[in-house]
C-alpha positions as a Markdown table, in Angstrom:
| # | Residue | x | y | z |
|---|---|---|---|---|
| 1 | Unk | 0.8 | 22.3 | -32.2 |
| 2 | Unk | -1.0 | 19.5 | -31.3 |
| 3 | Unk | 0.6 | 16.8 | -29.0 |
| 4 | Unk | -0.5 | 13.4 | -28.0 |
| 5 | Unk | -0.7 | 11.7 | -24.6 |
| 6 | Unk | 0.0 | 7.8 | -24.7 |
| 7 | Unk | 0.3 | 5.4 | -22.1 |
| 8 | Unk | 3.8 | 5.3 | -21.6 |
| 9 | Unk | 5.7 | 1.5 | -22.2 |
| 10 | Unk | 4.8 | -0.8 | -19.8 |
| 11 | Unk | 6.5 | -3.5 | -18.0 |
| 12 | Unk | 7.4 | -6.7 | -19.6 |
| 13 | Unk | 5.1 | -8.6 | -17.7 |
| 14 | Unk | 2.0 | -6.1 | -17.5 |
| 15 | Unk | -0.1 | -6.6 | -20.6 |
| 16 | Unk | -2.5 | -3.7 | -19.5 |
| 17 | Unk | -3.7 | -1.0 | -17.2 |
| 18 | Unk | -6.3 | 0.4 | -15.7 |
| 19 | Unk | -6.9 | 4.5 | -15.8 |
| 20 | Unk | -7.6 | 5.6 | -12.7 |
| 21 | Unk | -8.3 | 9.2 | -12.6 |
| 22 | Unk | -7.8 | 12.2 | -14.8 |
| 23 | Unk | -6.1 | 15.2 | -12.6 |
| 24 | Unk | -6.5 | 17.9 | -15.6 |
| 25 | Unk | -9.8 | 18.5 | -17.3 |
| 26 | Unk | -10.0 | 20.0 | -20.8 |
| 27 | Unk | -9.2 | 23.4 | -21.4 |
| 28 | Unk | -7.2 | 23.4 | -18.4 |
| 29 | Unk | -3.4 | 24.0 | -18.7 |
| 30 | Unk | -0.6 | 22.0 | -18.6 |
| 31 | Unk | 3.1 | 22.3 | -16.9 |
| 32 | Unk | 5.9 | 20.2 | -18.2 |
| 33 | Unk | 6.2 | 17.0 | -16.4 |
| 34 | Unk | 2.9 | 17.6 | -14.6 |
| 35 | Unk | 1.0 | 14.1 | -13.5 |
| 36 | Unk | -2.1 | 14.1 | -15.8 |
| 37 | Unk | -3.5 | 10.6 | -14.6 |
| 38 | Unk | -2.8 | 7.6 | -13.0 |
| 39 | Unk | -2.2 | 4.1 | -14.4 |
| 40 | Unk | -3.1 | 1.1 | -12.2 |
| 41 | Unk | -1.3 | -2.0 | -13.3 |
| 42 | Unk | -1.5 | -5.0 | -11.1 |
| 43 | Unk | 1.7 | -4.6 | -9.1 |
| 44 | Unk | 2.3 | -0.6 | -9.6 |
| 45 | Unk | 0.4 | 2.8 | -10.0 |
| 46 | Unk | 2.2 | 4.4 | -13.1 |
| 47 | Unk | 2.1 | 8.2 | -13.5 |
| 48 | Unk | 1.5 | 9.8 | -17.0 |
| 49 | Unk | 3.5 | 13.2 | -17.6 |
| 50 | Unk | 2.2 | 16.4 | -19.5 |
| 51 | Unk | 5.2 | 16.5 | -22.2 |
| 52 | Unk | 5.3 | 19.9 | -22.9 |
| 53 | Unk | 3.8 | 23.4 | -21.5 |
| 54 | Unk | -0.1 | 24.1 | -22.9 |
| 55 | Unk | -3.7 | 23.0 | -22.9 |
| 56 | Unk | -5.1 | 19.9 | -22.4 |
| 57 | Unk | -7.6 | 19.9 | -25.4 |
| 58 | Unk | -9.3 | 16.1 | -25.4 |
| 59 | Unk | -9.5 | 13.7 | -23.2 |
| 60 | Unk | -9.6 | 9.9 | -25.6 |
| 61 | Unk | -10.3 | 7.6 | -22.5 |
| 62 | Unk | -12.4 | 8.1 | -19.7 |
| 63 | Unk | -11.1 | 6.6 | -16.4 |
| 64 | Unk | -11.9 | 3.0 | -15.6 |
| 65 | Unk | -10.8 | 2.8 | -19.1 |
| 66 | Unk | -8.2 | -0.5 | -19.7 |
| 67 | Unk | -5.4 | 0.4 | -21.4 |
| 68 | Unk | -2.5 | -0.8 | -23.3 |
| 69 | Unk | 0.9 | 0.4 | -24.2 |
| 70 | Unk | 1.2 | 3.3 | -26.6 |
| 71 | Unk | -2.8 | 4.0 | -26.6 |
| 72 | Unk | -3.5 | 7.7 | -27.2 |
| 73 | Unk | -5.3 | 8.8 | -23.9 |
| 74 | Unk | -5.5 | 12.7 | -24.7 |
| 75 | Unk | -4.5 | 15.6 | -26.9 |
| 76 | Unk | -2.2 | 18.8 | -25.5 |
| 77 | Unk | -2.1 | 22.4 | -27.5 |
| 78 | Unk | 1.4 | 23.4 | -27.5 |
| 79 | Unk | 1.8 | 26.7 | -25.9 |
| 80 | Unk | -1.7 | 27.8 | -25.8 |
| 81 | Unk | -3.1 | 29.6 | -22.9 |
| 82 | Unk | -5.9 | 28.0 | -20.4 |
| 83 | Unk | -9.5 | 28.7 | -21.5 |
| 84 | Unk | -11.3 | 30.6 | -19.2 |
| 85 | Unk | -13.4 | 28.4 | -16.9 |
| 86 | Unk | -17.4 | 28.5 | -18.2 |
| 87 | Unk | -18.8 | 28.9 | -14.8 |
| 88 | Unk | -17.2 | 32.4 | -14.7 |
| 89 | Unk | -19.9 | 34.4 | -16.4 |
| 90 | Unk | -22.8 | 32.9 | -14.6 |
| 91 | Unk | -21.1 | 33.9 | -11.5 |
| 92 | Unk | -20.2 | 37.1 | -12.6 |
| 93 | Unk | -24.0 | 37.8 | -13.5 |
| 94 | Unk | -25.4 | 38.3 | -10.3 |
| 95 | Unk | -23.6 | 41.6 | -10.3 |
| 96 | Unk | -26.3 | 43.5 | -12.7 |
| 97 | Unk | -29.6 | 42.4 | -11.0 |
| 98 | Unk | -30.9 | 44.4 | -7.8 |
| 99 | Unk | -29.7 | 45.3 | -4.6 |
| 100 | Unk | -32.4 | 42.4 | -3.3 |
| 101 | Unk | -30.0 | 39.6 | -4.5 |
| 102 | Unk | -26.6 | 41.3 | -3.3 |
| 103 | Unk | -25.9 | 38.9 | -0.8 |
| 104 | Unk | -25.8 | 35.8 | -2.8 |
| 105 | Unk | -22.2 | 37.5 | -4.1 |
| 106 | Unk | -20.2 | 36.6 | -1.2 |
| 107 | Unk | -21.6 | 33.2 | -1.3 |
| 108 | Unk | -20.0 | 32.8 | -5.2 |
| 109 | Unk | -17.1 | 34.3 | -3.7 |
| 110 | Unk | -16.2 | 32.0 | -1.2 |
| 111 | Unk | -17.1 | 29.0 | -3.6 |
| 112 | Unk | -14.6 | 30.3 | -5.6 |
| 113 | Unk | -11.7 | 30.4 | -2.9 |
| 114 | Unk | -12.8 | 27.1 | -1.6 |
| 115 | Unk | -12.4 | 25.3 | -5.5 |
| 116 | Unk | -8.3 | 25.8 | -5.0 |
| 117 | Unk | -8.3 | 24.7 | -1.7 |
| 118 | Unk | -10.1 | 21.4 | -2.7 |
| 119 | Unk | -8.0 | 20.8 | -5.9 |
| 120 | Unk | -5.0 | 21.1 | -3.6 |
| 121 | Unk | -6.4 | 18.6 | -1.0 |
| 122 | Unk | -7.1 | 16.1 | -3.8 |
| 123 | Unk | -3.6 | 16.2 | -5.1 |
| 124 | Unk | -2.5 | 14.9 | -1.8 |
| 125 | Unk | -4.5 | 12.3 | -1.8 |
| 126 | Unk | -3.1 | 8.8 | -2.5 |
| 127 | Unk | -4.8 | 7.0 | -5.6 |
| 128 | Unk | -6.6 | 4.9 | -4.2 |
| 129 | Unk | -8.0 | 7.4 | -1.8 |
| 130 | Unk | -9.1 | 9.6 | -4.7 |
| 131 | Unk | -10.7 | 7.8 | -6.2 |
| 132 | Unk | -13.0 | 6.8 | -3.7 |
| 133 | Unk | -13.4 | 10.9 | -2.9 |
| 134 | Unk | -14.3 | 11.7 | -6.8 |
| 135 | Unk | -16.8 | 8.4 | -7.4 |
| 136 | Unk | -18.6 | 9.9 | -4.0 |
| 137 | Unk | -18.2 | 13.4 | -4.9 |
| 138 | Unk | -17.1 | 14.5 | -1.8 |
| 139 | Unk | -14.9 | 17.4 | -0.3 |
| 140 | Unk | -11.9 | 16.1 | 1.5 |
| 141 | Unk | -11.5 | 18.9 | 3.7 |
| 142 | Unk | -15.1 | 18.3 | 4.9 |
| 143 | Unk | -13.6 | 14.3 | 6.3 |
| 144 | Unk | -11.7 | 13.7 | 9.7 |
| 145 | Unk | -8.6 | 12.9 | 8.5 |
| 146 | Unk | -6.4 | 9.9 | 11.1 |
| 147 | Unk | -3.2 | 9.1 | 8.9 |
| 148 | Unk | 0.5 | 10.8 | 9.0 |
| 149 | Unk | 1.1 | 14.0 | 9.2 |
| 150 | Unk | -3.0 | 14.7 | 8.8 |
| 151 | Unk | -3.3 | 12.5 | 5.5 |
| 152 | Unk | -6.4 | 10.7 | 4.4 |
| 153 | Unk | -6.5 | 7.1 | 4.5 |
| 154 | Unk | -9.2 | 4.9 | 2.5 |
| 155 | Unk | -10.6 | 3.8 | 5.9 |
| 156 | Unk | -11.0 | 7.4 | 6.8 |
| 157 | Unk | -13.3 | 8.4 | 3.6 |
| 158 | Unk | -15.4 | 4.6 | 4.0 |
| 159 | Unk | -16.2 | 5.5 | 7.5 |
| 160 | Unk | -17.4 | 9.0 | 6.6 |
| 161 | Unk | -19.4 | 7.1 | 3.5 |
| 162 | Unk | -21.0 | 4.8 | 6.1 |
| 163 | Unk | -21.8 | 7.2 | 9.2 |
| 164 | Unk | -23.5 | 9.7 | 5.9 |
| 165 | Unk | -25.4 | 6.7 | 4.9 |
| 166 | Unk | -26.6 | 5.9 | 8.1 |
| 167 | Unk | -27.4 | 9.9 | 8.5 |
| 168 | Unk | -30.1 | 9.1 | 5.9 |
| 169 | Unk | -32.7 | 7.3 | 7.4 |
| 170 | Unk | -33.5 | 9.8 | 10.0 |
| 171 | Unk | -34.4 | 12.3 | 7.8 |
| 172 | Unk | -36.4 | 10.4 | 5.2 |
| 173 | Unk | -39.4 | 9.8 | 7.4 |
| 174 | Unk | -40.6 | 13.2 | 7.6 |
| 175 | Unk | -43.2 | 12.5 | 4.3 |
| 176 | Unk | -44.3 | 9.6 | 5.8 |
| 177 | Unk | -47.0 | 10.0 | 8.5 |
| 178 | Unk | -49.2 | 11.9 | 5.9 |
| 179 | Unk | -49.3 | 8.9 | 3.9 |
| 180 | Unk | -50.1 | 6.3 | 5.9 |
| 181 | Unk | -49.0 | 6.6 | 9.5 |
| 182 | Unk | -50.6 | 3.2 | 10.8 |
| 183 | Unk | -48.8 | 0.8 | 8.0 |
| 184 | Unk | -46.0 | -0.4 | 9.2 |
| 185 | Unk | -42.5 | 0.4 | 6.9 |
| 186 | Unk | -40.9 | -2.2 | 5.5 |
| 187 | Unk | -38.0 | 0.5 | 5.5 |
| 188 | Unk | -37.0 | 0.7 | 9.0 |
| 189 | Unk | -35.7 | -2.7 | 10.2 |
| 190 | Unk | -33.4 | -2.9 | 7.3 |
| 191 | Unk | -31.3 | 1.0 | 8.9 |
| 192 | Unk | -27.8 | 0.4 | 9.0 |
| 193 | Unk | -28.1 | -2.5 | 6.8 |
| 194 | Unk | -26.6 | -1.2 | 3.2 |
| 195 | Unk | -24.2 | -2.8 | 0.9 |
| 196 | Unk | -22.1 | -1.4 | -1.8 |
| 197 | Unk | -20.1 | -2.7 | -4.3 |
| 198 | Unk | -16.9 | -2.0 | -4.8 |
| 199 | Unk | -14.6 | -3.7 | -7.7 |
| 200 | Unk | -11.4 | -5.2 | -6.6 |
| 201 | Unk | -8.0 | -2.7 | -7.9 |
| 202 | Unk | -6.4 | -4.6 | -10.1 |
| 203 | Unk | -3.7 | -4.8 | -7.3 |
| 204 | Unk | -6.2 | -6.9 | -5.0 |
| 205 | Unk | -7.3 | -9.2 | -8.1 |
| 206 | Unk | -3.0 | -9.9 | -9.0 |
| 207 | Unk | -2.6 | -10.7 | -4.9 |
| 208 | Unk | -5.5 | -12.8 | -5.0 |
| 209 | Unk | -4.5 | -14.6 | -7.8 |
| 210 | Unk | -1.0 | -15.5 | -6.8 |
| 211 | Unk | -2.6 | -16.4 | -3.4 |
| 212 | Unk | -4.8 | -19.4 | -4.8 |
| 213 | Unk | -2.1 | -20.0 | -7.0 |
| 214 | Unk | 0.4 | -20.4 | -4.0 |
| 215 | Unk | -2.2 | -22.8 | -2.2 |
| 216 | Unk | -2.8 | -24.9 | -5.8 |
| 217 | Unk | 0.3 | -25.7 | -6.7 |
| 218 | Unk | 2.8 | -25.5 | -3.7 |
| 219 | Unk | 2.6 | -28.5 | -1.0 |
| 220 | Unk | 2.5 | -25.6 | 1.8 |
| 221 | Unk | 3.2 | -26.3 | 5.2 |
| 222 | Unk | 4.1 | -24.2 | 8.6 |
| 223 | Unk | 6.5 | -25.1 | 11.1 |
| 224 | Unk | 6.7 | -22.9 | 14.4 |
| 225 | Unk | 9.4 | -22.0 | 17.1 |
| 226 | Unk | 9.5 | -19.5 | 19.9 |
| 227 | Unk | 12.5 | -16.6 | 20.8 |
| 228 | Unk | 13.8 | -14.8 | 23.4 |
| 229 | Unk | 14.4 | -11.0 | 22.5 |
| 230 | Unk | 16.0 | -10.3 | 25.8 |
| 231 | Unk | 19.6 | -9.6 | 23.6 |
| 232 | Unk | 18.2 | -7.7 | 20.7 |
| 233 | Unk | 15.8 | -5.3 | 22.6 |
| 234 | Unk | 19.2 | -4.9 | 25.3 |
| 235 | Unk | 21.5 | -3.7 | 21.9 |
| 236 | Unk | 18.7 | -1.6 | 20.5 |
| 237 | Unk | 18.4 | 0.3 | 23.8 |
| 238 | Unk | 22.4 | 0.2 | 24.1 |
| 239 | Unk | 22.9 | 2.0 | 20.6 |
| 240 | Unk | 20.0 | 2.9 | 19.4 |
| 241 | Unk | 20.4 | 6.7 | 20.0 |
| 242 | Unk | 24.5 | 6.4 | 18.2 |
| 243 | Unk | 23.3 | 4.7 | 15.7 |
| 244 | Unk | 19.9 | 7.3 | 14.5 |
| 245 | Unk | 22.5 | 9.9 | 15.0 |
| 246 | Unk | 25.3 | 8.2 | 13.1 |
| 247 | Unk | 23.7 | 6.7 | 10.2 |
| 248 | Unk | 19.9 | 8.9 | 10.2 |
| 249 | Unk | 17.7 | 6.0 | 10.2 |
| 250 | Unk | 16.1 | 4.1 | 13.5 |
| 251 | Unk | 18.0 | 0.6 | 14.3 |
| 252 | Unk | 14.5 | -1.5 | 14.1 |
| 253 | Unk | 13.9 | -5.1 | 14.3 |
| 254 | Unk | 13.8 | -6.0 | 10.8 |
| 255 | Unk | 17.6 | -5.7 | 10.1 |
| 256 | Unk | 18.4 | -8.4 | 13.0 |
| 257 | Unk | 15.7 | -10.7 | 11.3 |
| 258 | Unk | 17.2 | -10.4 | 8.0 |
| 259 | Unk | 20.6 | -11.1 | 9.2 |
| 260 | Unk | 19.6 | -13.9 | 11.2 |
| 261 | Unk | 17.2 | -15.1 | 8.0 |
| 262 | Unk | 20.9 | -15.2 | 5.8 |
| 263 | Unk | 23.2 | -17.1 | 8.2 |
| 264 | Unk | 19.9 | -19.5 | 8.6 |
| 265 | Unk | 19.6 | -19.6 | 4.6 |
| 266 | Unk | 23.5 | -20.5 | 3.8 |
| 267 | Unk | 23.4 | -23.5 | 6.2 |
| 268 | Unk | 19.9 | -24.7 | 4.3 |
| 269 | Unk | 20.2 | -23.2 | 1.3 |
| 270 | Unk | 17.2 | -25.2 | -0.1 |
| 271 | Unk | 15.0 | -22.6 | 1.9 |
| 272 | Unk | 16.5 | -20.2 | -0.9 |
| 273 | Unk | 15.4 | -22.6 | -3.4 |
| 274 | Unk | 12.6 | -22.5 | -5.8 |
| 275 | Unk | 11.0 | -25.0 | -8.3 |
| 276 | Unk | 11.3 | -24.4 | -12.0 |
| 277 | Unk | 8.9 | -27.1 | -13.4 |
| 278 | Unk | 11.0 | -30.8 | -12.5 |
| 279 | Unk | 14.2 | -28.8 | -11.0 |
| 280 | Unk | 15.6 | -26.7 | -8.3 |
| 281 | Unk | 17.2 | -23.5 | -8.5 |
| 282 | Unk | 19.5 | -23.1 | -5.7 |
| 283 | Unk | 20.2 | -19.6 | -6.0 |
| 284 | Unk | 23.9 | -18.2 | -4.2 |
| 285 | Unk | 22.7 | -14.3 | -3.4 |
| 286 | Unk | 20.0 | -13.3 | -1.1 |
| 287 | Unk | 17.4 | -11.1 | -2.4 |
| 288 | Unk | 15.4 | -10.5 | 0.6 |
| 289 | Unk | 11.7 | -9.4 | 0.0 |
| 290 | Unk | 10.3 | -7.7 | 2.7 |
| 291 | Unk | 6.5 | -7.4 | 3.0 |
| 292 | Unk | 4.9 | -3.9 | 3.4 |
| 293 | Unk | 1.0 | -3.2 | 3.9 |
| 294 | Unk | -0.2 | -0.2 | 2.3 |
| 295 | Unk | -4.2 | 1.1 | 1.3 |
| 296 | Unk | -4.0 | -0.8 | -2.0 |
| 297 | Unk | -2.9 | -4.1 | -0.7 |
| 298 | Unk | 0.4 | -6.3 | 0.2 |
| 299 | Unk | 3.5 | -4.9 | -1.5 |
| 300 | Unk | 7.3 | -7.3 | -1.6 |
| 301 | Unk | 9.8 | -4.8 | -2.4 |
| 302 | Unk | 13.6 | -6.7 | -2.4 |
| 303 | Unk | 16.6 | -5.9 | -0.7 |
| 304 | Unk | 19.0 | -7.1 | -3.3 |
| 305 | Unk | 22.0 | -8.8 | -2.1 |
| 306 | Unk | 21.4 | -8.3 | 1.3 |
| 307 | Unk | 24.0 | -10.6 | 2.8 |
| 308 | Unk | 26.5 | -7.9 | 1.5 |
| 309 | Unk | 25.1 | -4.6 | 3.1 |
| 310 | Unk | 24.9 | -3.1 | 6.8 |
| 311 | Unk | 22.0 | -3.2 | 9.5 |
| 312 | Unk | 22.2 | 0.7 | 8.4 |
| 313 | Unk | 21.8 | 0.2 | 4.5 |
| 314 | Unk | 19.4 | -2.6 | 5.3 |
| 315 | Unk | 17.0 | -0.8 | 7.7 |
| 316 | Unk | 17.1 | 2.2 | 5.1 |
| 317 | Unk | 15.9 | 0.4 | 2.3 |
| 318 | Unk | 12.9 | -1.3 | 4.2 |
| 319 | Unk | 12.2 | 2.2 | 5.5 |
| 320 | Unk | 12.4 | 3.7 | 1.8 |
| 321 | Unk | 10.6 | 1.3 | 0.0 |
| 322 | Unk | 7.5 | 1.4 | 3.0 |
| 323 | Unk | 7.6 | 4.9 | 1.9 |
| 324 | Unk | 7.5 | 4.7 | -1.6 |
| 325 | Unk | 5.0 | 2.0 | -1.7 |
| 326 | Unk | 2.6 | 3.9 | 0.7 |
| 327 | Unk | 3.2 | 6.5 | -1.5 |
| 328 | Unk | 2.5 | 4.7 | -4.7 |
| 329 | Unk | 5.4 | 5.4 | -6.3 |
| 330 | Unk | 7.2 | 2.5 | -5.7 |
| 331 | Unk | 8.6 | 0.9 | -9.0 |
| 332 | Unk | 7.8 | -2.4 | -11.0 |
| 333 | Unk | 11.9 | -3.0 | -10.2 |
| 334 | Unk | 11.5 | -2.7 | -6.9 |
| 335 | Unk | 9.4 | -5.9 | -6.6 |
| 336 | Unk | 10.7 | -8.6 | -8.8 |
| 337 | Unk | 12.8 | -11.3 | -7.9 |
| 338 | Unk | 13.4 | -12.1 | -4.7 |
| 339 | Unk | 14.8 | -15.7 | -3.1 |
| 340 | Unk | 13.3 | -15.5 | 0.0 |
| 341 | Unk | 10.3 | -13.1 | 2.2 |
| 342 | Unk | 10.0 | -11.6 | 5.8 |
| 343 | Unk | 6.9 | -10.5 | 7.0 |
| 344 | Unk | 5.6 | -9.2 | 10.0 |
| 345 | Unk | 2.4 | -9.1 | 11.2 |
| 346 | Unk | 3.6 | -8.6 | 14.9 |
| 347 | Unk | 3.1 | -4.7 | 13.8 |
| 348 | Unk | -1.2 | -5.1 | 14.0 |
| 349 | Unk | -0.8 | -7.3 | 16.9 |
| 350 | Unk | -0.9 | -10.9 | 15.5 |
| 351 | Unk | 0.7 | -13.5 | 18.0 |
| 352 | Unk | 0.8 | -16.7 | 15.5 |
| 353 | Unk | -0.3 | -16.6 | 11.8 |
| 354 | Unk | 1.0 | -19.1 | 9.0 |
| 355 | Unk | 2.1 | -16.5 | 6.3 |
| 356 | Unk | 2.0 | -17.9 | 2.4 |
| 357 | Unk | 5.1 | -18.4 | 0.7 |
| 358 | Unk | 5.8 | -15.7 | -2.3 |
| 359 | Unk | 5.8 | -17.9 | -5.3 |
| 360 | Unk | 7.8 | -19.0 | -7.1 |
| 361 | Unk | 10.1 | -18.7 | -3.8 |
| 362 | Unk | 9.8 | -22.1 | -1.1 |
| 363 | Unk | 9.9 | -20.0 | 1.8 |
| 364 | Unk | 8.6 | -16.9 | 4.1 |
| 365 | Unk | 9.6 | -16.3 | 7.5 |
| 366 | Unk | 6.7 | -14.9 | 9.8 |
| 367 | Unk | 7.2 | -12.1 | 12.7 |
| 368 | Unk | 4.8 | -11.8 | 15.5 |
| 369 | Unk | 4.4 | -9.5 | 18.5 |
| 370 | Unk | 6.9 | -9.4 | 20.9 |
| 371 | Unk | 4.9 | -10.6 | 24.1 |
| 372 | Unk | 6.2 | -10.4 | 27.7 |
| 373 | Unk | 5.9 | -13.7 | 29.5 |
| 374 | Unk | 7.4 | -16.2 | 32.1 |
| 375 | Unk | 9.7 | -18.1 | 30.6 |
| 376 | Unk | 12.2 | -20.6 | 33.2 |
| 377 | Unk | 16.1 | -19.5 | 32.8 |
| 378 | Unk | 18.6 | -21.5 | 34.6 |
| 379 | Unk | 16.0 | -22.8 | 36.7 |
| 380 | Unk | 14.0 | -19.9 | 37.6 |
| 381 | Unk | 11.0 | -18.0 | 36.8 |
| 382 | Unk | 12.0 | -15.2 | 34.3 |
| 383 | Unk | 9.7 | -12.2 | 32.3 |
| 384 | Unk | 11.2 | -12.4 | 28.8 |
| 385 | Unk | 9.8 | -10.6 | 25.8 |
| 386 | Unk | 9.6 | -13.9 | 23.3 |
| 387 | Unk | 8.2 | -13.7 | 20.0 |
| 388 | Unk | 6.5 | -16.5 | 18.0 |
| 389 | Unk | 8.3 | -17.6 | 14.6 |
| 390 | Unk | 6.5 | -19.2 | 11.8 |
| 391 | Unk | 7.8 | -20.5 | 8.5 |
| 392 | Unk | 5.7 | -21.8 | 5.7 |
| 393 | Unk | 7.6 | -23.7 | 3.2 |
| 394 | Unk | 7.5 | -26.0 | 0.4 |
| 395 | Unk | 7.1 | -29.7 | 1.3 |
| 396 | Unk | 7.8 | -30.5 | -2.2 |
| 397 | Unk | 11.4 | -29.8 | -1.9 |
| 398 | Unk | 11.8 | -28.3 | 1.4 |
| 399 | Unk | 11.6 | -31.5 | 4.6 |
| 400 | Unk | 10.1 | -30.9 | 8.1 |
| 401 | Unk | 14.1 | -31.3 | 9.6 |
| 402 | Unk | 15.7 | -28.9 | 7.0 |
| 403 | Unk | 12.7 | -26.3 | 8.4 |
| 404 | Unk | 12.5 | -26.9 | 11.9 |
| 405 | Unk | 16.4 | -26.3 | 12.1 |
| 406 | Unk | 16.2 | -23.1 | 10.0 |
| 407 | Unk | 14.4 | -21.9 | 12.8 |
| 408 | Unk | 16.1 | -22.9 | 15.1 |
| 409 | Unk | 19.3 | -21.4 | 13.4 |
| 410 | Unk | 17.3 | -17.9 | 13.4 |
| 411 | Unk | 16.5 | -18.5 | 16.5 |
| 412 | Unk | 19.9 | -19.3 | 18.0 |
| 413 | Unk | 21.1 | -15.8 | 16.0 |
| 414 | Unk | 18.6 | -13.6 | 17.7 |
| 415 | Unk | 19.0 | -14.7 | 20.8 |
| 416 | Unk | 23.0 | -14.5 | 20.5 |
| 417 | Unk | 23.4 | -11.6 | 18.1 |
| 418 | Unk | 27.3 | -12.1 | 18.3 |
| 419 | Unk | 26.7 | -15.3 | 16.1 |
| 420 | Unk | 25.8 | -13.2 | 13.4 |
| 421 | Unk | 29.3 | -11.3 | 13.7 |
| 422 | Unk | 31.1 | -14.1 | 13.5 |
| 423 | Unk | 28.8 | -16.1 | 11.2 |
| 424 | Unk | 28.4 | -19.4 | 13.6 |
């Protein structure tokens, strides 16, 4: 019986895909639930399940392909068992012909052991990374590998692209002093000097888009303050170890910016505003986006309602969600809505950026590296570890006093984490 594949309903507000690999090849079989292919959308990578034991038969879209909801992308036999691969034969053929030739067997042989190991190292890649390895044709094994745990990354496989390209040139003279070895080569003062183009995912085209957008129609501005760490980094140290053990997750930073965020927001609740064409939308829950860079681009999954849930529940979420979104497996769910953002580029070293605000919201905190310096305490000379604060806001409804004191409410929470507690 045959069975067809279709793109599987997608979100409300995703018109279309983009296919961006096939991981099964006709005449190849099929397990149950099995990942066939990826679907790029511009928020999420969507994964599209073999329905049923068999063969894939057909494949009705190449990948690249834009697709839309319910579009038949392949055909599965039922039951049927795998063809056998065609390059078997011509392998097996060397066997007949003299002794002469014997040694080019082993040679098949280990091509043949290596094919699994390759498949296998592609399925661990993350989409966007194999992509890039099947366009190039290359063997992942064969590239130095710098993420987690020995993973790929993107940067991994363009460096490897870019010291092979540069490889080139050396070899390529060797024709060239028969032909004309006193004309200079217009060749040789362009080495190194490549290009390649490279379409944007269709993640990197929605980002951009919203970015302009933000800048367009927002009246952005970016107010900044300074704190002192000195009592957060003192509690971490105090219960950090209790609380891993307790609660199996690491007591980070981002929980005490997110509390301190939601005591800031309920005294200026117009920082947890947004604009809905001439009116303001004062929202009363706190669905706190936290920003997460991954391979394929910025990523806002929300902690919903996160004025009700503990520094434990709050720093497993932002840990889950970084996972799942490095991953690509994070869900459309995931990263809709939101009141109000946190990001924190302190984590690649930044000491002062102005972050954009995540429209339709009127407001994003910004997180910097935490930077020891002399600050004067009660009159003396003090090494504290301070940390620049940024927020970006909308002037439209948002005023420079409502912003500078939500700062300095954040502020006055971080450096007194006992405020927080008692909600002064």
């Amino acid at each position: 019986m045959t069975i067809e594949i279709r793109v599987p309903q997608l979100p409300e507000s995703v018109a279309d895909a983009t296919l961006v690999a096939w991981h099964k090849q006709p005449g190849e079989a099929v397990k149950r639930d099995e990942n066939l292919a990826d679907l790029e959308t511009d928020k999420v990578v969507l994964e599209v399940p073999a329905p049923t034991n068999g063969v894939l038969r057909e494949l009705k879209v190449d990948a690249g392909t834009t697709v839309t909801s319910g579009q038949v992308l392949a055909l599965v036999e039922e039951g049927s068992a795998a063809a056998p691969p065609p390059s078997k034969p011509a392998q097996q053929a060397p066997a007949a012909k003299p002794a002469a030739v014997a040694p080019e067997a082993p040679v098949a042989t280990r091509a043949e052991a290596a094919e699994p190991a390759k498949n296998g190292a592609l399925a661990r890649l993350s989409p966007a990374v194999r992509r890039l390895v099947e366009e190039n044709q290359l063997d992942p094994s064969q590239i130095p590998a710098s993420g987690r745990d020995g993973r790929l990354t993107k940067s991994d496989v363009v460096e490897y692209l870019d010291a092979r390209r540069k490889a080139k040139p050396a070899a390529a003279p060797e024709p060239q002093p028969a032909a004309k070895p006193s004309a200079p080569s217009p060749v040789s003062p362009r080495a190194g000097r490549s290009e390649q183009r490279v379409p944007m995912t269709r993640l990197r085209q929605r980002i951009a888009q919203r970015m302009v957008e933000a800048q367009t129609q927002q009246a952005l501005l970016t107010s900044f303050n300074e704190v002192d760490l000195t009592a957060v980094q003192e509690l971490r140290a105090r219960y950090r170890e209790r609380f891993e053990k307790e609660h199996g997750v690491k007591l980070g930073f981002m929980s005490f910016f997110v509390k301190a965020s939601i005591e800031a927001l309920k005294k200026f609740p117009i920082l947890n505003a947004s604009v809905d064409g001439s009116d303001i939308i004062y929202h009363d829950y706190y669905d706190i986006g936290v920003a997460v860079s991954t391979e394929r681009g910025l990523m806002v999954p929300v902690i919903r309602d996160a004025d009700t849930k503990s520094f434990a529940q709050i720093e497993k979420e932002v840990a889950a969600y970084a996972a799942k979104a490095r991953e690509g497996t994070i869900a459309l769910e995931d990263l809709t809505g939101g009141t109000f953002t946190i990001t924190n580029g302190g984590v690649f070293g930044s000491l002062m950026s102005t972050p954009i605000v995540n429209a339709p919201q009127s407001a994003i905190l910004g997180m910097h590296k935490i930077q020891e310096r002399p600050m004067v305490v009660n009159g003396q000379i003090a090494i504290r570890p301070m940390m620049y604060l940024a927020v970006t806001y909308d002037h439209r409804i948002i005023d420079g006093r409502e912003a500078v004191l939500f700062l300095v409410a954040v502020k006055e929470s971080l450096e007194d984490p006992g405020r927080m507690l008692l909600q002064i």
